[in-house]
Backbone and ligand atoms as CSV (ligand in chain L), in Angstrom:
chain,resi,resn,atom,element,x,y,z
A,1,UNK,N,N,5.760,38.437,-51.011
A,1,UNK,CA,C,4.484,38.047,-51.625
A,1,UNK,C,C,3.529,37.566,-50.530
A,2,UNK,N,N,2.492,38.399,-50.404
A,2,UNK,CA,C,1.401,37.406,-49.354
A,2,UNK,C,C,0.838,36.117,-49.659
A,3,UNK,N,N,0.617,35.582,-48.673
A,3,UNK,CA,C,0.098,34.463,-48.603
A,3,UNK,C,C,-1.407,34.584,-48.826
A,4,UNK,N,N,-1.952,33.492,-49.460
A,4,UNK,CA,C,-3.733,33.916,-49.552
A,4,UNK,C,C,-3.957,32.702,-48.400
A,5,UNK,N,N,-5.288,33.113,-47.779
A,5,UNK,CA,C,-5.618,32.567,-47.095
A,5,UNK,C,C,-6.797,31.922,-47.032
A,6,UNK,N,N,-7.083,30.583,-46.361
A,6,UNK,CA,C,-8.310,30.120,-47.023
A,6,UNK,C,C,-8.836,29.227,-46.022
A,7,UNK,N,N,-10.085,29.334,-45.920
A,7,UNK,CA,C,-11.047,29.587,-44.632
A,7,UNK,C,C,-11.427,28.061,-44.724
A,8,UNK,N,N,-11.214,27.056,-43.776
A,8,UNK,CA,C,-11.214,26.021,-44.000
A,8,UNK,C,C,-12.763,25.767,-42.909
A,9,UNK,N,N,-13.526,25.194,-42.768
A,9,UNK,CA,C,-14.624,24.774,-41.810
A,9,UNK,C,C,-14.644,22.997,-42.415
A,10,UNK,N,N,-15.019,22.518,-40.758
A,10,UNK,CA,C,-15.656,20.900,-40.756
A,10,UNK,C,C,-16.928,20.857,-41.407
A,11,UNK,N,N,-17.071,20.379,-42.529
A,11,UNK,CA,C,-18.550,20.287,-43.058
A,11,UNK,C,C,-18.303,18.591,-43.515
A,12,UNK,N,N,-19.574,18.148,-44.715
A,12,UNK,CA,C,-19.219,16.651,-44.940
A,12,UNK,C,C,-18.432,17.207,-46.508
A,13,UNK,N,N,-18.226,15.837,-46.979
A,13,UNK,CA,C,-17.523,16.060,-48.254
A,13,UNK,C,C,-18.469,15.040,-49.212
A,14,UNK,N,N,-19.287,14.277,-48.554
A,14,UNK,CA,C,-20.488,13.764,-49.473
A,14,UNK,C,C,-21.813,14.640,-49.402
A,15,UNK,N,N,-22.369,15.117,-50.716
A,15,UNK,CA,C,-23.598,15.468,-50.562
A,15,UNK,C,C,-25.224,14.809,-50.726
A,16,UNK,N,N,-24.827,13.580,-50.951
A,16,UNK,CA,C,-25.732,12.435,-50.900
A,16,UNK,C,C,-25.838,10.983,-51.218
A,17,UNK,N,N,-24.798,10.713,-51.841
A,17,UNK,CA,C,-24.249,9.056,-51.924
A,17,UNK,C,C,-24.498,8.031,-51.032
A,18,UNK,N,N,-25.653,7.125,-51.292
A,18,UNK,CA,C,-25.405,6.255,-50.015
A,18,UNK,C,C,-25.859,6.712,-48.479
A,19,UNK,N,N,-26.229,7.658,-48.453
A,19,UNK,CA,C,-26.472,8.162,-47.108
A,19,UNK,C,C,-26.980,7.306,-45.947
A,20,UNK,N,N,-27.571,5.777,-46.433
A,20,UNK,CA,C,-27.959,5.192,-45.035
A,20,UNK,C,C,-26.801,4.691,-44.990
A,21,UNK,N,N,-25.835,4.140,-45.460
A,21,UNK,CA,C,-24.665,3.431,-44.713
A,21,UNK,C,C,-23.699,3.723,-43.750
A,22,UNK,N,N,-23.623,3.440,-42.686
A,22,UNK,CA,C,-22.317,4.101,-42.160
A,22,UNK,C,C,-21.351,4.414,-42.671
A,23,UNK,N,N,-20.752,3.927,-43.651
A,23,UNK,CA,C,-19.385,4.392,-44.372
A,23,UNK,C,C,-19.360,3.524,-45.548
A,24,UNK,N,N,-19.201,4.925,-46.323
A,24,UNK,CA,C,-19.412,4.336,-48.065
A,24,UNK,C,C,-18.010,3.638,-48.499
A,25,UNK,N,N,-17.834,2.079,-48.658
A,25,UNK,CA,C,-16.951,1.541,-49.469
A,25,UNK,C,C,-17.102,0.728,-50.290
A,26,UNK,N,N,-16.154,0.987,-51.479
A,26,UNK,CA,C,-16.097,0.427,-52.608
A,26,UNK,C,C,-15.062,-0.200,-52.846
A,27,UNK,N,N,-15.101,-1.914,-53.759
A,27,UNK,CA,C,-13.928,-2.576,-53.913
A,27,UNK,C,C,-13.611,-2.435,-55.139
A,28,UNK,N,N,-12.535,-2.857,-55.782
A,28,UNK,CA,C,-12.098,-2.824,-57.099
A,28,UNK,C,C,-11.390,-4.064,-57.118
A,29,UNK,N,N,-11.617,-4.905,-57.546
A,29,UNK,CA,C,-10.580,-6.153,-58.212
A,29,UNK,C,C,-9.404,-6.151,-59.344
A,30,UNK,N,N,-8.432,-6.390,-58.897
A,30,UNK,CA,C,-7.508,-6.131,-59.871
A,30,UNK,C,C,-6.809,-7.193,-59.561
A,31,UNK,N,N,-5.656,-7.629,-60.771
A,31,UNK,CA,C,-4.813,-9.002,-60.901
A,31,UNK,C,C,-3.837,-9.045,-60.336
A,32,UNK,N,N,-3.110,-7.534,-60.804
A,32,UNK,CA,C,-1.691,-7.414,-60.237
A,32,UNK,C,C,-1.529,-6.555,-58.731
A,33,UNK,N,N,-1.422,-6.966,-57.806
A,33,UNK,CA,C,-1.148,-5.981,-56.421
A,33,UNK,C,C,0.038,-6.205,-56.017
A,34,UNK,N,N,0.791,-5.646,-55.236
A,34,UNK,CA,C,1.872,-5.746,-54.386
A,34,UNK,C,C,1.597,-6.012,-53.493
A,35,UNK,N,N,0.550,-5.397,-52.451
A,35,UNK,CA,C,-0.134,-6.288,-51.278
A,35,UNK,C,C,-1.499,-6.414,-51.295
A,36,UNK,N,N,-1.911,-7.569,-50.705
A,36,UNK,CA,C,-3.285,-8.023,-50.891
A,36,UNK,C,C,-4.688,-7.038,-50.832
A,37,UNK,N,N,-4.442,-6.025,-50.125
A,37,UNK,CA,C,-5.380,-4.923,-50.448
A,37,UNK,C,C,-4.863,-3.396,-50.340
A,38,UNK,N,N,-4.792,-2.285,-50.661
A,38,UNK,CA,C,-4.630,-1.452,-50.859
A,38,UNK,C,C,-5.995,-0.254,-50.921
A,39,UNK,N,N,-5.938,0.608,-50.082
A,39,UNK,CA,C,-6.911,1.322,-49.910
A,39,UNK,C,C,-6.561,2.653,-49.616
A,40,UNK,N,N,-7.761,3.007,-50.773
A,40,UNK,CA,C,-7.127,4.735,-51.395
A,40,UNK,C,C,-8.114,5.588,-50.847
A,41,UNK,N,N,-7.807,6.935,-50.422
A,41,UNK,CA,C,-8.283,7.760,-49.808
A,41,UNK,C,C,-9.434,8.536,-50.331
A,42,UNK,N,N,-10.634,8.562,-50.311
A,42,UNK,CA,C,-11.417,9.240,-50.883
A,42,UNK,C,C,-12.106,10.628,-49.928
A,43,UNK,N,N,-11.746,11.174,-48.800
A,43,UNK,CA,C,-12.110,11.928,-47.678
A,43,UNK,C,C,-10.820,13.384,-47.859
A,44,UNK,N,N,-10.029,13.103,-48.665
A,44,UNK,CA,C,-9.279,13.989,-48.715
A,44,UNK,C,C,-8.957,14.711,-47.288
A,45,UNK,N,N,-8.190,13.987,-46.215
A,45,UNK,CA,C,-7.665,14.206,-45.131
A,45,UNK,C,C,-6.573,13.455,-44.711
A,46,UNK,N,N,-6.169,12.106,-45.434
A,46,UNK,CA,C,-5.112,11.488,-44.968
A,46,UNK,C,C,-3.774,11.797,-45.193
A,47,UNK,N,N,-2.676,11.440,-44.003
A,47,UNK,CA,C,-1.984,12.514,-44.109
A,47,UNK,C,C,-0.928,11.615,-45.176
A,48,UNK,N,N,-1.643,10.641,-45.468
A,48,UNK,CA,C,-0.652,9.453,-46.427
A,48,UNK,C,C,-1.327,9.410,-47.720
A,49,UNK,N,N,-1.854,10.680,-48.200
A,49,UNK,CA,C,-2.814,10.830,-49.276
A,49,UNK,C,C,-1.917,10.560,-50.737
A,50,UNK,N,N,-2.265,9.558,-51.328
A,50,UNK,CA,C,-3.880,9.430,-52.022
A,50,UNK,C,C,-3.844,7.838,-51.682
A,51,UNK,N,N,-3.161,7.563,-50.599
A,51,UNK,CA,C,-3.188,6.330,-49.444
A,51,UNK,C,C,-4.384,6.606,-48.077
A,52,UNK,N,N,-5.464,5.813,-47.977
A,52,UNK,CA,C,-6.171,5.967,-46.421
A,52,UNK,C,C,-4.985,5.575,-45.439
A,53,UNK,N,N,-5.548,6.582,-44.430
A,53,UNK,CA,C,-4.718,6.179,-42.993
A,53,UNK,C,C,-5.218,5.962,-41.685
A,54,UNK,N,N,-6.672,6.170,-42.089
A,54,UNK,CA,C,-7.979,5.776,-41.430
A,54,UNK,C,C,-8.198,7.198,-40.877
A,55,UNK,N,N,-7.974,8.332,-41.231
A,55,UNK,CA,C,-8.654,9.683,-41.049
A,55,UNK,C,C,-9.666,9.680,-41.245
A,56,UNK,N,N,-10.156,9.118,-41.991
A,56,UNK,CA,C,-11.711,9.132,-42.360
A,56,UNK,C,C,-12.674,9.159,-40.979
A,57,UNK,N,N,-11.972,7.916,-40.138
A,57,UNK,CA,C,-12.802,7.564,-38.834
A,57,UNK,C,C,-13.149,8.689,-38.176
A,58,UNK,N,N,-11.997,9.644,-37.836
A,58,UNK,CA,C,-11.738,10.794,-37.165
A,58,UNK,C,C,-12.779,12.318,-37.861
A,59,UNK,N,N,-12.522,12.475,-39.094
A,59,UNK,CA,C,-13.877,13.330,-40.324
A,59,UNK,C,C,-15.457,12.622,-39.980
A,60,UNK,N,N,-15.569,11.600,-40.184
A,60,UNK,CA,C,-17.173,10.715,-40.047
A,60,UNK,C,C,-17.703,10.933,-38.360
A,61,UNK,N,N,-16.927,11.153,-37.530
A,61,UNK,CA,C,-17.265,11.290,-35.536
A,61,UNK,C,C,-17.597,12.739,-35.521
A,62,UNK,N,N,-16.812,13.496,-36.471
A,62,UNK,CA,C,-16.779,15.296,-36.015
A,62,UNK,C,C,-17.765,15.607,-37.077
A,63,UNK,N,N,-18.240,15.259,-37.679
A,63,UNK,CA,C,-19.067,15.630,-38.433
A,63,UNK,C,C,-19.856,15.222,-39.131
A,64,UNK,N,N,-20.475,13.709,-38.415
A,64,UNK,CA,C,-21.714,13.225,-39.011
A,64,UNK,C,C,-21.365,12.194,-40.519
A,65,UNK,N,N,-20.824,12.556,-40.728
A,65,UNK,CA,C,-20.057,11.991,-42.929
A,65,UNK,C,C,-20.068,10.922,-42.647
A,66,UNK,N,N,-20.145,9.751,-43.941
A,66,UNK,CA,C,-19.885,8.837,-44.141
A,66,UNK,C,C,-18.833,7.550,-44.577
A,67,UNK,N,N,-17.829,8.664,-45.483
A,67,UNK,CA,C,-16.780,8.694,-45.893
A,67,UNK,C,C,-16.323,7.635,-45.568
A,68,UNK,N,N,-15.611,6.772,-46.589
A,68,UNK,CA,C,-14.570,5.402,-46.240
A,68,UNK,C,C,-13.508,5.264,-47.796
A,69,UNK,N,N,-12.512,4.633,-47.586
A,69,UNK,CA,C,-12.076,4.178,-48.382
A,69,UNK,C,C,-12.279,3.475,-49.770
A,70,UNK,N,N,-11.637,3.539,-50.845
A,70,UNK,CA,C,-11.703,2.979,-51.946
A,70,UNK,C,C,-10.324,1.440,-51.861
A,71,UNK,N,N,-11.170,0.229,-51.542
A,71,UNK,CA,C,-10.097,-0.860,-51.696
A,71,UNK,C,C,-9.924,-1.374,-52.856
A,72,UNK,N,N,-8.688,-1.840,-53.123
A,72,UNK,CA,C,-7.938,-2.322,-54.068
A,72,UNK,C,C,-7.540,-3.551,-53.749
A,73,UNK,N,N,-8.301,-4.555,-54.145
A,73,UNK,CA,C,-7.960,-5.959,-53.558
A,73,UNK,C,C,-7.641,-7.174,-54.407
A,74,UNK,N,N,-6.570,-7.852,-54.145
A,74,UNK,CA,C,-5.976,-8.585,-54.913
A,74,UNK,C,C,-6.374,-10.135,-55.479
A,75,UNK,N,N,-6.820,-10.344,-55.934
A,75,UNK,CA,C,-8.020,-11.524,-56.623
A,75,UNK,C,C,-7.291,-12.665,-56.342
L,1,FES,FE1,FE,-9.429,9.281,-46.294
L,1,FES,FE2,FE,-9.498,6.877,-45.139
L,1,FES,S1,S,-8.224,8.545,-44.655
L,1,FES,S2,S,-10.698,7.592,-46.743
């Protein structure tokens, strides 16, 4: 069976959110955590996905983006 193949290019993954900030993040407050913050991947590149692993830093240098994490922080 062939494989399909699929043409990947560096572009951004935001098309206008926030655009003056250096890096778009958002907190969420919640009661129950296991550790005091937790931060979820919204850049779809981490290799600890749907965990950030700070890929983002590395996507936002090569290509201009803004991209940051979604934290989960423990009240
Ligand atoms: Fe994707 Fe941090 S690695 S937001």
């Amino acid at each position: 069976k062939p494989r399909r193949m699929v043409a990947v290019r560096a572009e951004t993954v935001n098309p206008g959110i926030r655009k003056t900030e250096d890096k778009v993040v958002d907190s969420v407050v919640v009661t129950e955590l296991a550790k005091p913050t937790t931060a979820y991947c919204r850049c779809w590149r981490s290799g600890a996905f749907p965990l950030c692993d700070g890929t983002h830093l590395k996507h936002n240098k090569a290509t201009g983006d803004n991209v940051g994490p979604l934290l989960l922080k423990k009240k």
